[in-house]
N, C-alpha and C positions, 0 to 999 in steps of 0.2 A: 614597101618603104621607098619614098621616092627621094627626100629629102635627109643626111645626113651632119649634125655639124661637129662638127672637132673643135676643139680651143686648144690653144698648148701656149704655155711661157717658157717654151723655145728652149727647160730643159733636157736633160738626157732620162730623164724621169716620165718625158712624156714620150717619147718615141714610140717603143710602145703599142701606146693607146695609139696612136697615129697610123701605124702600119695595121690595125688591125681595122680603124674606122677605114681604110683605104681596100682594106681585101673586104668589108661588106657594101662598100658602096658599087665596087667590082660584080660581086653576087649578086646585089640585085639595080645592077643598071642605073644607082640612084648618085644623083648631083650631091657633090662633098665639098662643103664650105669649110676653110680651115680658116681659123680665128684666131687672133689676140687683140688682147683686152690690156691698154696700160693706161697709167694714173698719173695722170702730172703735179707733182706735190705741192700744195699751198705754199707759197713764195709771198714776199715784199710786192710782187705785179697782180695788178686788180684781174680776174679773171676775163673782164673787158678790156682791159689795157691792148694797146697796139703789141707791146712786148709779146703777152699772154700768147695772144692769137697767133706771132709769127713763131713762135715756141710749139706752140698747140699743131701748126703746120707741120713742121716739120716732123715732130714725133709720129704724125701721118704718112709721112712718104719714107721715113725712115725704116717705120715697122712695116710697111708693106715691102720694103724691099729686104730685111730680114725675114718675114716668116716667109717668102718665096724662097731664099737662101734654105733656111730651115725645113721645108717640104725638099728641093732640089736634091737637098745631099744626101738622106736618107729615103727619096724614092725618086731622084731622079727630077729631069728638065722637062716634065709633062702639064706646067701649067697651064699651058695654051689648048690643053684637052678643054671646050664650053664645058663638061661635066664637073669641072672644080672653077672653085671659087675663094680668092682671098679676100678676107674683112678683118678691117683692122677699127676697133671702136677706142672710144677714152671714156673711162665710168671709174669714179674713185672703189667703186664694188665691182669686182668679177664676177664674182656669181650674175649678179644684176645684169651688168652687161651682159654677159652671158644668156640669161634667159631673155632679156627685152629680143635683140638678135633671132633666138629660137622661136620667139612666138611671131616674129614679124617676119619670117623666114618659113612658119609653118612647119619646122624641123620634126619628121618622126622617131630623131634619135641625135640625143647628144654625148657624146663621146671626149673622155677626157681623162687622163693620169689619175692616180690614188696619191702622188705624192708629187708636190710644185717644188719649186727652188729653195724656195723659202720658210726655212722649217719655223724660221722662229716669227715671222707673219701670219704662218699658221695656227701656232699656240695661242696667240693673241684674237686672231679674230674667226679662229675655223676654218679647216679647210675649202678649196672650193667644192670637192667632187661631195661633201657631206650636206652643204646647203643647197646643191642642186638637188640633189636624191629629195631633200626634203623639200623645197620646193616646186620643181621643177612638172608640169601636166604632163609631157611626153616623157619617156621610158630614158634615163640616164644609165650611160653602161661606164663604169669606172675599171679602168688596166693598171697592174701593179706591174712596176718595171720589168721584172723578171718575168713575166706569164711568157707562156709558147704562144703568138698571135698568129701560127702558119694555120692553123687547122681550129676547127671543135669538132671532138668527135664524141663527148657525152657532156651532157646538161643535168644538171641535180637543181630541183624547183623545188624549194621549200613551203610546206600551204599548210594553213588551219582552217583550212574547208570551209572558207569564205564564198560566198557568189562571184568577188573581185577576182577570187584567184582561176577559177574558170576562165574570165576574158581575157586574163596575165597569162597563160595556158598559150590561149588561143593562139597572142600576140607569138608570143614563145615559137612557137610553130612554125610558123612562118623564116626565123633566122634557123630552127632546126633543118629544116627543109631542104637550105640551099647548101647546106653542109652534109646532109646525110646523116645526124648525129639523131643518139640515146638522149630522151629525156626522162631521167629517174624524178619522179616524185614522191618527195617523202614529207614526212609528216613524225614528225618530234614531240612526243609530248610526255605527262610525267604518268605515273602511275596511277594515281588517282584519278586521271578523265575517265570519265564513264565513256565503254563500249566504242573504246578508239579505233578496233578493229571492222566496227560495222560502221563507225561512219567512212572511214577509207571506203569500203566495201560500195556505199552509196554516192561519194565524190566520182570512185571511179566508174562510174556507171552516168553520173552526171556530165565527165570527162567526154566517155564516149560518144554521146549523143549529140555535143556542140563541137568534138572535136576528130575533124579525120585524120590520124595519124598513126601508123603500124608501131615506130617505134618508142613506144611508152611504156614504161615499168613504176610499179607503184610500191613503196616502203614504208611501213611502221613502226617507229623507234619508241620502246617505254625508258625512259630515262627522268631522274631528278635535276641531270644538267644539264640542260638541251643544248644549250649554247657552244658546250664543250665535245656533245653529242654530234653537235650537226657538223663541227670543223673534222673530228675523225670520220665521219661518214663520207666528208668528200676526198681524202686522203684513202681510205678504203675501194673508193668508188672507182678513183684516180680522174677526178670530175676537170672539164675544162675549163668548162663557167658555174658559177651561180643565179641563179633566179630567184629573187623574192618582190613580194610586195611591200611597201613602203607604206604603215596604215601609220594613219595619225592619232588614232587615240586604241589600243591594244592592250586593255586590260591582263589579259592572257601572259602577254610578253613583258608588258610593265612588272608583273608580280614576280616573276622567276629568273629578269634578267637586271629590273630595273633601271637599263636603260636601252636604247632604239637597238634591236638586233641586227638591220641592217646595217647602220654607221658602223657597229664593233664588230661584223664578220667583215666587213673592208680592211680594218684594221691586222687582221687575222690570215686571214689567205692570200694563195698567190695565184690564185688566178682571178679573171676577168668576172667582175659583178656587175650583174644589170640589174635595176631596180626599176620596179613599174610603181606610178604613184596612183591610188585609187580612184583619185578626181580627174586623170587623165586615161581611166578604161571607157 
């Protein structure tokens, strides 16, 4: 991982996600661009107007000297560390902004709060950390205020023995690695799949072979409510983070959750979710 980026709207909701994008950029030596993304709102002034653009300036020089402020106070005056970087974009879309930045930055990893300032912006047009998940090629990790970002010391990967979720595995590895941490994998499903227990049997032998890593445990849950399954499994496990893939058409999941199961375990836990999206393994 060489490349990290953060965004934050400078609430207390994202710190957080910040402290924790700041102890993996730490891990593995990798450059940490910290972002904000603001919107200057359709006004009486043409967006070509002289006005516009002296307007547009200054929310420039303005945001870059608040999110310095904003990094400063909760980790300190180490700007001038070449390994971090501040960018400050204008895109009436955060998410947008957001990714345009990670793809022209080449970011391995965008990091970002479960919950913005603004709850009721949110209702209206979605979250940002849910349409990055769902758009986003590189691996989006989402922090819920409250998580412990000092440490991971176990990982719970949720898989339905997809080919994707071997290279999601892989990726996985690599953040396991430089923490020392369990990754349990488990596998949710309902009663009726046939011979759930021998496909475990052959993922985790498929596991082994692309992946070298001692500390891996593998689980098979029968249950009719996965969903409700997999939130006390990690509560049981007493998991750091979650892992899943982000698949865009999941018949499987569509039928028994009816709606995207990674967006609604975000919604759910309190710890750190990383999502890998399929078209970026």
């Amino acid at each position: 991982m060489k490349t990290i980026l953060y965004a934050t709207d400078y609430s207390q909701n994202s710190v957080t996600a910040l402290l924790l994008a700041n102890t993996l950029a730490k891990k593995f030596g990798a450059k940490l661009i910290v972002m904000h993304v603001f919107d200057i709102p359709i006004s009486l002034a043409s967006s070509v107007s002289i006005s516009y653009m002296k307007k547009e300036k200054r929310q420039f020089v303005e945001n870059q000297a608040k999110l310095k402020a904003f990094y400063a106070k909760h980790l300190g005056d180490s700007w001038e560390n070449p390994e971090i970087n501040f960018v400050v974009d204008e895109d009436d879309s955060v998410p947008d902004g957001i990714l345009e930045k990670a793809f022209k930055l080449n970011a391995d990893l965008i990091v970002v709060g479960t919950k913005g300032a603004s709850q009721i912006k949110e209702l209206f047009l979605g979250s940002t950390p849910k349409v990055l998940i769902q758009k986003s090629s590189c691996p989006v990790l989402a922090v819920p205020p409250k998580s412990d970002a000092s440490s991971l010391k176990k990982i719970v990967y949720a898989t339905d023995f997809e080919q994707a979720d071997i290279f999601a595995i892989k990726r996985l590895v690599e953040i396991a690695t430089k923490f020392v941490a369990e990754i349990r994998v488990v596998h949710i499903t309902t009663k009726k799949e046939y011979a759930g227990d021998e496909q475990m049997e052959w993922f985790k032998e498929m596991i082994k072979e692309k992946v070298d890593y001692e500390k891996l445990e593998f689980d098979v849950i029968f249950s009719d409510t996965v969903f409700e399954e997999l939130v006390l499994y990690m509560e049981a496990s007493e998991a750091d983070m979650l892992a899943m893939l982000e698949r865009k058409d999941n018949n499987f999941y569509q039928k028994y959750l009816q709606r995207d199961l990674v967006k609604k375990m975000m919604n759910e836990i309190h710890v750190p979710l990383l999502s890998f999206n399929v078209g970026g393994l």
